[in-house]
DRENKEDO-695651 format. One record per residue: x, y, z of N, C-alpha, C, O in turn. Coordinates in steps of 0.02 Angstrom, whole numbers, plus 50000, padded with zeros to 5 digits. Last residue first. Layout:
<sites>
XYZXYZXYZXYZ...
</sites>
This chain:
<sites>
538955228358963539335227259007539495233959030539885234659077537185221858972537675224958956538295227359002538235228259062536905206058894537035208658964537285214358951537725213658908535175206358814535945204358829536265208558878536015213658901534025193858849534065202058859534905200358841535195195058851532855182358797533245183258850533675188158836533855186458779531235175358816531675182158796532315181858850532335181358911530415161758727530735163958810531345169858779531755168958733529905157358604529475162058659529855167058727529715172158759530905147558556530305143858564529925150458599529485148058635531835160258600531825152858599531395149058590531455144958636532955175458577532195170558588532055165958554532095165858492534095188058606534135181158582533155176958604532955177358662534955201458558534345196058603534405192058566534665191658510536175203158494536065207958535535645203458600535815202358658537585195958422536805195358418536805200258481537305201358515538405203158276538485201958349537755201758367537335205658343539005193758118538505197958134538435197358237538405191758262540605190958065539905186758103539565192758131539895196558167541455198257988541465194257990540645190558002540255188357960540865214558010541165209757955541065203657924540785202357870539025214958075539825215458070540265210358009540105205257979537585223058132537845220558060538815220958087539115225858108536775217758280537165222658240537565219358187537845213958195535115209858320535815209758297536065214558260535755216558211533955199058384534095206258380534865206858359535235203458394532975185858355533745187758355533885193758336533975194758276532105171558372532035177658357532665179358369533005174958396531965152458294532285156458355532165166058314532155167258254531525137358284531425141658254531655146558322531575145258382532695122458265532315126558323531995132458277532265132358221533495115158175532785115358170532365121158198531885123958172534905111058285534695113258226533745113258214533425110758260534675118158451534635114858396534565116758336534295122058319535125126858606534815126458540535235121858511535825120558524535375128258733534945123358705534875122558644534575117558623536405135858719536595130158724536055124058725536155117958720535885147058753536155147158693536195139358662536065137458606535755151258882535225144958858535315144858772534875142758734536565161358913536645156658933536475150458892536855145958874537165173658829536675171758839536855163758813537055160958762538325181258886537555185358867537175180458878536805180758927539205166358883539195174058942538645177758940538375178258995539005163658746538665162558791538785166158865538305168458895538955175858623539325173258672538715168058714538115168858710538745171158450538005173758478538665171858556538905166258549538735178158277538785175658340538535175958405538135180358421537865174158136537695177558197538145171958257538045166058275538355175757942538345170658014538165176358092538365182258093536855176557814537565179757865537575173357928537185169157950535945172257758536755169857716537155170257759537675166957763534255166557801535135173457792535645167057777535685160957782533285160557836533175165157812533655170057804533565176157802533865149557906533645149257838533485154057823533505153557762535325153757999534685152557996534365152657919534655155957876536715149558091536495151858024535665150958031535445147058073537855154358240537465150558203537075152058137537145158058128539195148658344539015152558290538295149258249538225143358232539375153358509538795148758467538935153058390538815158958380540945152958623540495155158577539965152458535540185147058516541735155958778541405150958715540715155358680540255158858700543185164358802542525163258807542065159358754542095160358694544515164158782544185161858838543665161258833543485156258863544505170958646544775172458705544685170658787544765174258836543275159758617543705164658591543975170358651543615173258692542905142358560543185146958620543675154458586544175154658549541645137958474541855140558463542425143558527542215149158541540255128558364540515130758462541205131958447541475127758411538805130658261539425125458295539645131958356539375136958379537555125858168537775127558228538355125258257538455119458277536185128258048536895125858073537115129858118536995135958120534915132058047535065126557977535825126158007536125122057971533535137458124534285136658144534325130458088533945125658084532465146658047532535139658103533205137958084533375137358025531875165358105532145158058057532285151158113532255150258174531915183658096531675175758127531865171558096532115173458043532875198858146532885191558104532415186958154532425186258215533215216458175532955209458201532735204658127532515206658074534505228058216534135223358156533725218958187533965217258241535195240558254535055233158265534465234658255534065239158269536665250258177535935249258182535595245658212535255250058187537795258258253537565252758192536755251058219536465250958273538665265158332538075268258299537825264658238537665267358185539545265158464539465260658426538615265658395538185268358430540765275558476540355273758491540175270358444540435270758388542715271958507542295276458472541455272758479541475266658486543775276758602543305272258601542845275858558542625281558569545035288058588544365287958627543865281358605543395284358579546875285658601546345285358585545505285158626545415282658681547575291258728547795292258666547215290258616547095295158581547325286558841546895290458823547225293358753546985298658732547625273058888548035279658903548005288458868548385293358868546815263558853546995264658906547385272258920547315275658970546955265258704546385266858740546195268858820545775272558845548365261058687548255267558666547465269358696547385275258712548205249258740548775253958782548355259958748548025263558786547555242758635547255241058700547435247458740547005250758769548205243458534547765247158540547165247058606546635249858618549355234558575549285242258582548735245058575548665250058610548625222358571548855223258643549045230758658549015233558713548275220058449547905219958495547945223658545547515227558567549695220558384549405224258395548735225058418548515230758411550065206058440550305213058465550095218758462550145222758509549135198558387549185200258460549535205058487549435207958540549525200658258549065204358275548845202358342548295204758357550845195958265550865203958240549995204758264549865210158290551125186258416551245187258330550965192858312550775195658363551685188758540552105182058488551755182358434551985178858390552015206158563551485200458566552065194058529552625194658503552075221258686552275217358660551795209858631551315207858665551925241258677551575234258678552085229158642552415230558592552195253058773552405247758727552085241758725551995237958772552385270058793551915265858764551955258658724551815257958665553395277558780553175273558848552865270558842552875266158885553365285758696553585280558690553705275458737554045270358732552245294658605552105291758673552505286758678552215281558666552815293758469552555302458510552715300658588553125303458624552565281558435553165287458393553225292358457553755293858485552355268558517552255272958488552765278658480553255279858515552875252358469553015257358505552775262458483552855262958422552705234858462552435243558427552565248158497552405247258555553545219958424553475225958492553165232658430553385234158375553415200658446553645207658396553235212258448552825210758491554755188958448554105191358474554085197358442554575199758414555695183258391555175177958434554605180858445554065177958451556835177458234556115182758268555555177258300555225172358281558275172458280557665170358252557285173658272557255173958334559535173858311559415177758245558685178858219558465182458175559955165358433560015163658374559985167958283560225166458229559625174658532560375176058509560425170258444560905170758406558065181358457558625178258506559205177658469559345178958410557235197858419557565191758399558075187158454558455190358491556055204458371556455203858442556515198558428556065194358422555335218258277555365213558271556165209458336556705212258336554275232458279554875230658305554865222758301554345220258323553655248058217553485242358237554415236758221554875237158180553315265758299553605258958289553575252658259553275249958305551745273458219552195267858278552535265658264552425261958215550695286458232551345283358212551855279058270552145280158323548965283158215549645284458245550225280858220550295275158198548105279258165548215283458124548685287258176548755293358178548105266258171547425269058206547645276058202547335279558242549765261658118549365260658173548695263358193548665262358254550855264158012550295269158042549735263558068549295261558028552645263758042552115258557999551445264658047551565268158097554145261558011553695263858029553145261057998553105257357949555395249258104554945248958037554185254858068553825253858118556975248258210555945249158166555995250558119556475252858088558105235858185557745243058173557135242858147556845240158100557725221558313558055225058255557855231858222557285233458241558425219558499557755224458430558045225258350558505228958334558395204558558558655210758525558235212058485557835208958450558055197558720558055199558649558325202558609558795204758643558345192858843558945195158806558795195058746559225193058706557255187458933557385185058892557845186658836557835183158786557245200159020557275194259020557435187358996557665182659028556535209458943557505210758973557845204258997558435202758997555585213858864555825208958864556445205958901556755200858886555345227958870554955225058918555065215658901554665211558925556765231858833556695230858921556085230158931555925231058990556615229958717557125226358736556945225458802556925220058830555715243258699555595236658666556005229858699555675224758707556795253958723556095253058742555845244158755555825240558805557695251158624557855250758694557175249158743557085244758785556985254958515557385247558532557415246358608557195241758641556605270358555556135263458555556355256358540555955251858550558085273858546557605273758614556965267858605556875262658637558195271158417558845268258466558325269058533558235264058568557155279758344557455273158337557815268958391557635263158402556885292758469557165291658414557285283058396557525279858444555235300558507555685297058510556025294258435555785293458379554505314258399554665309258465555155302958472555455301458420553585324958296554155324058364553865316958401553305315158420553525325758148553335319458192553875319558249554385316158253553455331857969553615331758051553145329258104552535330158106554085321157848553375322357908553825325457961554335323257988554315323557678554625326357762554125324257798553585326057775554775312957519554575317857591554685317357663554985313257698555645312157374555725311157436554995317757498554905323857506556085302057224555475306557266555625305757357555685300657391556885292657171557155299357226556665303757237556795309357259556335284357114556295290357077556515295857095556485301357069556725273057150556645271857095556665280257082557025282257036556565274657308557235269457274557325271157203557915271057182555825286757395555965282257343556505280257303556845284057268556135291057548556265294157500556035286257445556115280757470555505299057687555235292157669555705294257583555545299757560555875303457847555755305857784555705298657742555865293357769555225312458020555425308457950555555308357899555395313757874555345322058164555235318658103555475314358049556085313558046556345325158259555695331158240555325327758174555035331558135556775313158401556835313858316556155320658328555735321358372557945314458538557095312858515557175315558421557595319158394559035317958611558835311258612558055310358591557645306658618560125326558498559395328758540559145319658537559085316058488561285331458439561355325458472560625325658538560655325158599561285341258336561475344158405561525337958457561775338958512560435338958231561385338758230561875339158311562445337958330559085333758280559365339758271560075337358274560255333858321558455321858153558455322758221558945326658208559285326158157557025307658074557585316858065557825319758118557335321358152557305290458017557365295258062557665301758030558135302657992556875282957853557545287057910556905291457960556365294157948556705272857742556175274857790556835276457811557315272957796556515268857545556795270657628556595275957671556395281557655555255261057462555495268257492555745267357547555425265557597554785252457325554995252057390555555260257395555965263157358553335253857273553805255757257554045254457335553725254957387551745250557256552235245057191552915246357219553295241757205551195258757337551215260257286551545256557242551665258957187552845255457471552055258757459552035259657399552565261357373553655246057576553235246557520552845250357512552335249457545555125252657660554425252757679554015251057578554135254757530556585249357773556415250057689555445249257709555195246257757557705257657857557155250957831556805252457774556845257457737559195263657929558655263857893558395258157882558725253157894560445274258050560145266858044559565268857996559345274458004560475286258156561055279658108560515273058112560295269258155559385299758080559825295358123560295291658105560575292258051559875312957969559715308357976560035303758047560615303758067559875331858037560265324857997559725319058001559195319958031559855348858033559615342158019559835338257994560045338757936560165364258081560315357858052559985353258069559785353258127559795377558139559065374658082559565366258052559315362858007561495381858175560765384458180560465378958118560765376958068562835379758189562415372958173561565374358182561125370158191564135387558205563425383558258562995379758243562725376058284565045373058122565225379658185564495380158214564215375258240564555366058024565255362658069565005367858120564705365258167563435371557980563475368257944564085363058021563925358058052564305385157945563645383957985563395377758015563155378058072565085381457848565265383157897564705383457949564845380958003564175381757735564605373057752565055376457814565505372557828562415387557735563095385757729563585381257755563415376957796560925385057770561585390957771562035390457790562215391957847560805371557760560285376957727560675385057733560595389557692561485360757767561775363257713561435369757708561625373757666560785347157814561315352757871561625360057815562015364057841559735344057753559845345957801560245349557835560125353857877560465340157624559885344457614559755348457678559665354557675561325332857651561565339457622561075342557631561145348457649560635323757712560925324857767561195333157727561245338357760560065318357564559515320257612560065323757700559695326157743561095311257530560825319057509560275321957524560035327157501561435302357613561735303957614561545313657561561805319257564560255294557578560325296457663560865301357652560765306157690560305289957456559885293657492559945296757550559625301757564561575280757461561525285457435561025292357458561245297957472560935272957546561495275657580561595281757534561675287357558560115265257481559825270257535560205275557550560015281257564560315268857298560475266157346560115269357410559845274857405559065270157160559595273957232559705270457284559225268657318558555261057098558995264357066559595268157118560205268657117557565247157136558185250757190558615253857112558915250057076556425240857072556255246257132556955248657150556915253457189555775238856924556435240556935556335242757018556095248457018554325240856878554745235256921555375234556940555535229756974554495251456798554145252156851554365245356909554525245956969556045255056687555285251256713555085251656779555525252056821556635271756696556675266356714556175258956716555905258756771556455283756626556305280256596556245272256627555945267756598557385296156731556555295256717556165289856674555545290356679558525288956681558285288856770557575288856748557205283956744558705280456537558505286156560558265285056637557865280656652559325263856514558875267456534558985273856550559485274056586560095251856439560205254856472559465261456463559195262756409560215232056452559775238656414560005244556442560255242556495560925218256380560695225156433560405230456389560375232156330561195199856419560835204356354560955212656411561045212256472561615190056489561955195456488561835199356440562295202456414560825178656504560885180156453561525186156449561895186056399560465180056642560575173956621560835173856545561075168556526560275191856704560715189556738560915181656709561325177956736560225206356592560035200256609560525194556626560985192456590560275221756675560715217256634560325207556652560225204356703560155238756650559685233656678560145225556617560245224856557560605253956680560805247056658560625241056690560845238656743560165269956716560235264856746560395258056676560175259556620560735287256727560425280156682560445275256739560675276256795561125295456844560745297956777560415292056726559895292856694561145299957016561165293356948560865297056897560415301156905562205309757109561715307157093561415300557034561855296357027563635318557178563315312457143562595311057145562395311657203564395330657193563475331357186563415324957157563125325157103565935330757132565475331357160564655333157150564405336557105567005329557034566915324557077566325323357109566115317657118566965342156965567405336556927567085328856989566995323256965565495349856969566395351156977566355344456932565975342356888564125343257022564505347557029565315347857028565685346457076563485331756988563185337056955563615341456964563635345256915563735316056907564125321856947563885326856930563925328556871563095299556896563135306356867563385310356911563265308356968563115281456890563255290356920563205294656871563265293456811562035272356863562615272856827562605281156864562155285256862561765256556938561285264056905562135264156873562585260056864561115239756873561645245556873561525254056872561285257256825560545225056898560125233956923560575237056912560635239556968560335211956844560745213256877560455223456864560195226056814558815198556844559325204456820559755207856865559635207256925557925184456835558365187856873558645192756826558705191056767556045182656800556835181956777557355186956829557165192156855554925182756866555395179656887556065179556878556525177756915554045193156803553995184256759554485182156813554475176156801554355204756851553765201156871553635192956862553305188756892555955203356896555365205256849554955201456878555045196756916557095204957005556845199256972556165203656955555875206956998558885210157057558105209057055557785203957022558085198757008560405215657146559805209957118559325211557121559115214457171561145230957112560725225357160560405221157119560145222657066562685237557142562265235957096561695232757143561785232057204563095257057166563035250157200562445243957139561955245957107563645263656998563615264057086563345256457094563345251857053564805266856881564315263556918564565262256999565055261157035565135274856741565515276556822564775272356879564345275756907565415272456581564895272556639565405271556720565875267956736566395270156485566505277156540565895276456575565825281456611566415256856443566885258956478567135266356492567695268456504565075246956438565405252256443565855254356470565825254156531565525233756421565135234756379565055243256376564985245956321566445232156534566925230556447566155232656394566235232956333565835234256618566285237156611566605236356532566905239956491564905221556624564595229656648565045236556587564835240556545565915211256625565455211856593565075220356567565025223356514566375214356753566775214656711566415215456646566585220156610565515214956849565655219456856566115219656772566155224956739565025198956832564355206056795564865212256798564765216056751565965187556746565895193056812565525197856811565785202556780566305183356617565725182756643565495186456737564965187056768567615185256646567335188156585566545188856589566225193656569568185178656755568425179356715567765184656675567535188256719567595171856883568105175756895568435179756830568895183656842565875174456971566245172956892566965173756910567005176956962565205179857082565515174657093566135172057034566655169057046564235186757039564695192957045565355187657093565805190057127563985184056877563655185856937564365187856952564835189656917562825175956728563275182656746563125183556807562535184156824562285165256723562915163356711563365170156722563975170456725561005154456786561155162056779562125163156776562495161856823560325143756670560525145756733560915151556733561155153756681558685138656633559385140656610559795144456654559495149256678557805138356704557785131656637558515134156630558935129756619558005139556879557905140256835557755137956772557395133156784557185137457038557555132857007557365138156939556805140756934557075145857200556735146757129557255143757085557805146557087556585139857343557325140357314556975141457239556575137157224555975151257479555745147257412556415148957372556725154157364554945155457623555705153357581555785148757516555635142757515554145163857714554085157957657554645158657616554715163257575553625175657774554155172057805554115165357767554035160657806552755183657750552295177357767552835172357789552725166757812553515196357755552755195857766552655188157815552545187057874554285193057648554645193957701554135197057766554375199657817554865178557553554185184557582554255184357638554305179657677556035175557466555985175957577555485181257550555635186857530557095166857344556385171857373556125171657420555835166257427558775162457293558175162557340557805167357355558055172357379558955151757113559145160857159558455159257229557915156457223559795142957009559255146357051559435151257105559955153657128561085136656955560225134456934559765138956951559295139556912562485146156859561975144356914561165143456938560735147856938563105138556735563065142456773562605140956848562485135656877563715126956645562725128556651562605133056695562005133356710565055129356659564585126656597563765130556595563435134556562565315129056802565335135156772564915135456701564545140156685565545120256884565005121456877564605126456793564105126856759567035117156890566605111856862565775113656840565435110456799567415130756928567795127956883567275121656850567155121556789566715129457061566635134456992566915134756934566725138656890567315122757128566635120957113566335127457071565755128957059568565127157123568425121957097567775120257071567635117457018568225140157211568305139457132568545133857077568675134557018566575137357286567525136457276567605138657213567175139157169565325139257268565515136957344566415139457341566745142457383564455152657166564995144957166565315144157235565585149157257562745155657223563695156957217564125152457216564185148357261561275161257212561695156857239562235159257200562225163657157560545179857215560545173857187561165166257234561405167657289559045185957342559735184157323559975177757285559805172057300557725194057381557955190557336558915190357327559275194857306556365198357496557025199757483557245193657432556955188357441554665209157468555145199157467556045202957457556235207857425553035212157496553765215157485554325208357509554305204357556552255210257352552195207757408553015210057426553495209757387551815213257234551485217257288551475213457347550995212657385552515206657128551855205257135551575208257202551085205457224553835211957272553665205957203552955204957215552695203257268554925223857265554195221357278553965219957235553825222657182556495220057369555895222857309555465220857350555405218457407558075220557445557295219557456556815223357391556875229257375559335209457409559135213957376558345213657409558005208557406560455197857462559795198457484559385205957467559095208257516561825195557455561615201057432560855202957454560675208857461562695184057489562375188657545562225196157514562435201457538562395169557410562525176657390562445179857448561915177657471562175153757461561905158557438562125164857454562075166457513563225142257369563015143757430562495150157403562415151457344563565122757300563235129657279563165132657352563075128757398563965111557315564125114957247564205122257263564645126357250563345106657413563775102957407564235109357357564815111057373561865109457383562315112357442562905110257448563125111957503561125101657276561355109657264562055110957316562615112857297560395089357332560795091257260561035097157246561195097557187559825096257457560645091057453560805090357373561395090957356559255106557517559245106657443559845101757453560395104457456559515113157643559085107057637559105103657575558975097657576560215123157638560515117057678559985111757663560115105857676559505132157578560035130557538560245123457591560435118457560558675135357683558545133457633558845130557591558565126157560559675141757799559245135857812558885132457743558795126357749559995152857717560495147857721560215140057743560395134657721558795159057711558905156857650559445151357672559375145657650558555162257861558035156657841558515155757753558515149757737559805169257872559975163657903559215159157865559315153457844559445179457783560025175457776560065169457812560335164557786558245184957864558475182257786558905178557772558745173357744558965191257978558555183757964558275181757920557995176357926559685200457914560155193357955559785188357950559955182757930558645206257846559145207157823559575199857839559745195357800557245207057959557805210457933558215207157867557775204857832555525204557932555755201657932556635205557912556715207057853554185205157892554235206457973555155205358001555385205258058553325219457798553955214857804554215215057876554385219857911551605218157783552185221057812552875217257818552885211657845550545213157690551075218257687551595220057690551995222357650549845204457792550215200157740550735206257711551325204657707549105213357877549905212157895550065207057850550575204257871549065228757781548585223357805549405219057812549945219957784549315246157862549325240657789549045232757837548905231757896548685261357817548545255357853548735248857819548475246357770549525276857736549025269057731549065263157787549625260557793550145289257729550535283057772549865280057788549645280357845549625300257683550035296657634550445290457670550925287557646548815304457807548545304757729549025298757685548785293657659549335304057905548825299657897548775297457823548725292157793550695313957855550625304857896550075301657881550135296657846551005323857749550395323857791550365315857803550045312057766552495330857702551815325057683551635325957747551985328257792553705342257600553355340857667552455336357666551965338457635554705336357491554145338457499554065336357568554255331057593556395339757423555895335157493555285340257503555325346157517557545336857324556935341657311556545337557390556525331357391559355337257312558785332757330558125336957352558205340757400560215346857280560225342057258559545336857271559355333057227560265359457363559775358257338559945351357286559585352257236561385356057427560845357257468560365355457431560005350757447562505359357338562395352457388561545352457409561205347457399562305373057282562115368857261562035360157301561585356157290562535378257409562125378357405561825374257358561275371657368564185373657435563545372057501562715373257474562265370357504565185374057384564695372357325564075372357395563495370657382566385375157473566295380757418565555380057373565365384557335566295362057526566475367657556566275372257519565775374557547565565351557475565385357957510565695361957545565455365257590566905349457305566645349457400565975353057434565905358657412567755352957202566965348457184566615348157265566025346357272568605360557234568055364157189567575360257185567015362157169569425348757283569385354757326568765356757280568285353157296569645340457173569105335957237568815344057279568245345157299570355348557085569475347657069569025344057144568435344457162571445350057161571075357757175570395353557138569865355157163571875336757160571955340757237571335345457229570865345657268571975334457010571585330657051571255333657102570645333957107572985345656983572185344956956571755340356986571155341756990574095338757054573905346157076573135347157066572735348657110574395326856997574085327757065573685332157096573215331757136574465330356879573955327956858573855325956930573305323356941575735338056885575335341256879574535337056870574045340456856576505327756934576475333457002575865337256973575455339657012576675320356795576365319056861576265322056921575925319056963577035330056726576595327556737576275323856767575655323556769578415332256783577975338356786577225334156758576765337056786579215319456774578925322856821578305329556849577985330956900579095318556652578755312556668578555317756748578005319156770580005328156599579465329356593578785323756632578185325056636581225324256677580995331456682579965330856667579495332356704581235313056587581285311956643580855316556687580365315056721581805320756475581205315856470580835314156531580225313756531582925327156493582385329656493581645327156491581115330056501584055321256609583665316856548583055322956565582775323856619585215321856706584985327356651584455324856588584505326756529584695311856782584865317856822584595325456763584205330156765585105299456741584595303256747584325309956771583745311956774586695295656629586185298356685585525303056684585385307956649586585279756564586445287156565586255290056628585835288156669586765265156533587345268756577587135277056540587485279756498585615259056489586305260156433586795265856472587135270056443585045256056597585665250356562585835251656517586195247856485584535269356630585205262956680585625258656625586235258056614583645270856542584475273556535584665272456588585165275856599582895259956550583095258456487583615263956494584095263156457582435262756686582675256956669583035257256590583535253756584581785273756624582105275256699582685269456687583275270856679580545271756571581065274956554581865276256578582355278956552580035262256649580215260556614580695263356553581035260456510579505274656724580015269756791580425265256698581035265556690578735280956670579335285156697579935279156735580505279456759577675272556648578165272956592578955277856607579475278256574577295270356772577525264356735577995268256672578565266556657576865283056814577355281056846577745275656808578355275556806575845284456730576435289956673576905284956738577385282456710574905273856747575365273356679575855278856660576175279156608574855280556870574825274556860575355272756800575945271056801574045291756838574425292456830574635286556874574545288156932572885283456754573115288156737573965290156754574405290356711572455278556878572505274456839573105277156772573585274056750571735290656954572375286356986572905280856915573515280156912570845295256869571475298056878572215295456914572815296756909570175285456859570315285256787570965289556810571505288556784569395285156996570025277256979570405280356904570935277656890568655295356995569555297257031569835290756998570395290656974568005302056852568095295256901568715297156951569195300556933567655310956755567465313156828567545307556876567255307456930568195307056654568535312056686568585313056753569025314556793568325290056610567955293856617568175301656687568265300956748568385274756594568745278956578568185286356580567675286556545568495266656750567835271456696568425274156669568905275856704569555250856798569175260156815568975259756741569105255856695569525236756833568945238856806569075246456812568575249156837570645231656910570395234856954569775236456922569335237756962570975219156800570745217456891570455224356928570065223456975571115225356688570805222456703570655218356762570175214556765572065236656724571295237856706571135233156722570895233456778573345229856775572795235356814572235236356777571765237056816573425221456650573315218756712572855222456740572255221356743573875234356554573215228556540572855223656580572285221556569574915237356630574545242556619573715238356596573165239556619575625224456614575635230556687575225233756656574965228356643575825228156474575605220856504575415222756584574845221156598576455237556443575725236756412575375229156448574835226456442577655234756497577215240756526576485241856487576065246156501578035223056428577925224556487577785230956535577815231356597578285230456309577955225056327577465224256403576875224756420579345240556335578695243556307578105237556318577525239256334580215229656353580095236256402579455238656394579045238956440580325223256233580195219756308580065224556346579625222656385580905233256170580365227856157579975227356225579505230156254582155237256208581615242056220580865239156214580365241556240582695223856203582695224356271582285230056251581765228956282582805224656061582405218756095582405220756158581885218456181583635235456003582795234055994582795229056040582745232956087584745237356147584535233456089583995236656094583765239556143585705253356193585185248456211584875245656147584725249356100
</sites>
């Protein structure tokens, strides 16, 4: 056999071998399986290219010790694969599995805050997508070019919890022409106030996950390290707005394969492709997703079913605990934390509690909280709508009058949230439905008083009396009932005053000088009596 045909041989197995990296990206790195597949990958390429070069000089293979050896390394770099996935398993590691994830037991009232409903995200995942796609359709200098990403990453921007996804070359024509100035802008869905906002850049974001060449963040990621073993990435955006790309980077605590967790993270600028890489404990505070949920859910289920052993564990299954199917994401503290159901392995149609873990620091806690499970309060929720063929998307816990509730967002077959549902955790019979979050929750704490879950608490405010001459007055219908709001020169505060109590409300004028018994409140102070020029008139009690 010529030099030129072994040329070409050796060529073309560095050319095959330079392809597979660069389309599949593996870590060079021990604890990767792609580095082992990859691995032996190149002994098949070079066994096959050996293979070829004594065909055509008419040898047989039969007695080629070379051959011999191509084989024993590759049976043997199967064998080491077989027994590290085996040594890295719970099967044999059940205790270290277990303790991989530290879960403090929390106290609900205490560490589950009342949130004010600009807070609460009312909003999933689908109907993100569809209000961003509705956004992008309006933008006619963009939508032609450009679509938007179905990455929709949830943070918390400036303390407001917002999902963020960047735009995407439409084609690869239109990525071929675009590609110069990359991509202008990325979309922001407060997912609270349901406000959609296309954020235009000065310079456009040129690393994504649309690129096909060099500029591809995965490729990028990869050629800057090439033994980081990276997990799921996500979009974010700093406080200033700028977009970045979130890389944790795995770590393996056990064996060759097993106990994944993250050890750095790689924070990559999505317009510059500048990076930084980070210590887990070092991460910036605005960073919110280092752990995936799935990740979480998934060592939070070791933690649970794992407490004596990986046969226990499959066979009876004494003290197991899993997570339900399905999670949401909850803001607290700057930090977004996935929210799971805890329910017995045993397929028990009610949860013994919760667990709330953090994105950023894998802080995780336990509430125990018997009662219904996720899938029951959808269901719940659905049939006092059955009519109208809503759908529940997954609750959102949220603390209610220092009960734990549900809260449920009911969407039509368009995708679009029509009405929203609280269910209580404990009492799940308990459903209130409304068309916006604080008619709804009106309407439970209505249920929870009614059904003795809560006691009416007494009124022990003081009443006050005021004289003065009415300096403004206006009229008011509130829940049906008309109302006098009015001011007097001698206060700042407003006094409402029903007319239902009191009738001759309606004489009054500006000027009048008037007396006014009244309890101090937030908003408008509640008038108790009311006197007119002399004439007393009592309020009704109900």
């Amino acid at each position: 056999m010529n030099f030129k045909k072994k040329l070409l041989i050796v060529l073309a197995v560095i050319v095959a071998a330079g392809g597979y990296y660069y389309a599949a990206l593996p870590a060079i790195n021990i604890h990767s399986s792609e580095t082992w597949f990859f691995g032996m990958f190149l002994l098949v390429a070079l066994a096959a290219a050996y293979a070829l070069r004594r065909k055509l000089g008419r040898k047989e293979l039969k007695q080629s010790k070379v051959m011999k050896f191509f084989g024993v390394l590759i049976l043997g770099a199967g064998i080491v694969y077989l027994l590290g996935s085996l040594l890295s398993s719970p099967i044999v590691n059940a205790k270290k599995y277990q303790k991989l994830l530290t879960v403090e037991e929390g106290e609900f009232t205490e560490d589950i805050e009342e949130l004010s409903f600009d807070k609460i995200p009312l909003l999933d995942k689908g109907t993100a997508e569809i209000l961003g796609d509705r956004k992008m359709g309006s933008m006619v200098d963009m939508v032609s070019q450009f679509e938007v990403d179905n990455i929709y990453s949830q943070i918390n921007y400036k303390d407001n919890p917002v999902r963020v996804s960047p735009l995407r070359y439409a084609s690869l024509i239109k990525w071929f022409t675009n590609r110069s100035n990359g991509i202008p802008a990325y979309i922001r869905i407060n997912m609270a106030t349901q406000t959609t906002e296309l954020v235009k850049l000065e310079k456009g974001i040129r690393y994504t996950t649309s690129e096909h060449f060099n500029r591809n963040i995965y490729r990028h990621l990869r050629f800057a390290h090439p033994t980081y073993i990276y997990g799921e990435l996500s979009f974010e955006i700093d406080e200033e707005g700028i977009p970045y790309w979130i890389a944790p980077v795995k770590k393996f605590n056990i064996g060759l394969f097993g106990g994944e967790t993250v050890g750095k993270v790689v924070l990559c600028n999505a317009v510059t492709g500048d990076m930084k890489t980070y210590d887990i404990e070092e991460v910036p505070q605005w960073v919110d997703r280092a752990y995936s949920a799935d990740l979480l859910v998934q060592l939070f289920d070791y933690y649970g079913t794992l407490k004596h052993g990986f046969f226990n564990s499959v066979l009876s299954q004494k003290d197991c605990l899993k997570t339900t199917d399905g999670y949401n994401y909850l803001a607290l503290d700057d930090d977004v934390w996935m929210y799971t159901g805890v329910t017995s392995v045993n397929g028990d149609q009610s949860n013994v509690g919760f667990v709330l873990s953090n994105q950023r620091t894998m802080e995780t806690k336990y509430y125990k909280v018997e009662g219904a499970t996720e899938a029951s309060a959808m269901s719940s929720a659905e049939g006092q709508v059955q009519n109208l063929k809503y759908k529940a998307t997954f609750p959102l816990l949220l603390n209610i009058s220092d009960e734990p509730t549900y809260f449920i967002a009911l969407k039509d077959d368009a995708g679009l949230v029509k009405k929203y549902a609280m269910v209580n955790v404990q009492k799940y019979q308990i459903v209130a439905i409304g068309d916006s979050v604080s008619q709804c929750e009106e309407n439970y704490l209505e249920l929870l008083f009614s059904n003795g879950v809560k006691e009416t608490e007494k009124d022990t405010r003081e009443v006050k009396k005021i004289t003065g001459k009415i300096t403004k007055i206006a009229q008011a219908v509130i829940d049906g009932t008309s109302h006098y709001y009015i001011m007097v020169d001698s206060s700042q505060d407003i006094f409402d005053i029903s007319v239902v109590d009191f009738i001759d409300v309606v004489r009054c004028e500006e000027g009048q000088e008037i007396v006014m018994e009244y309890k101090k409140d937030e908003r408008a102070n509640l008038v108790m009596s009311l006197e007119i020029r002399g004439s007393q008139i009592e309020a009704v009690e109900d």
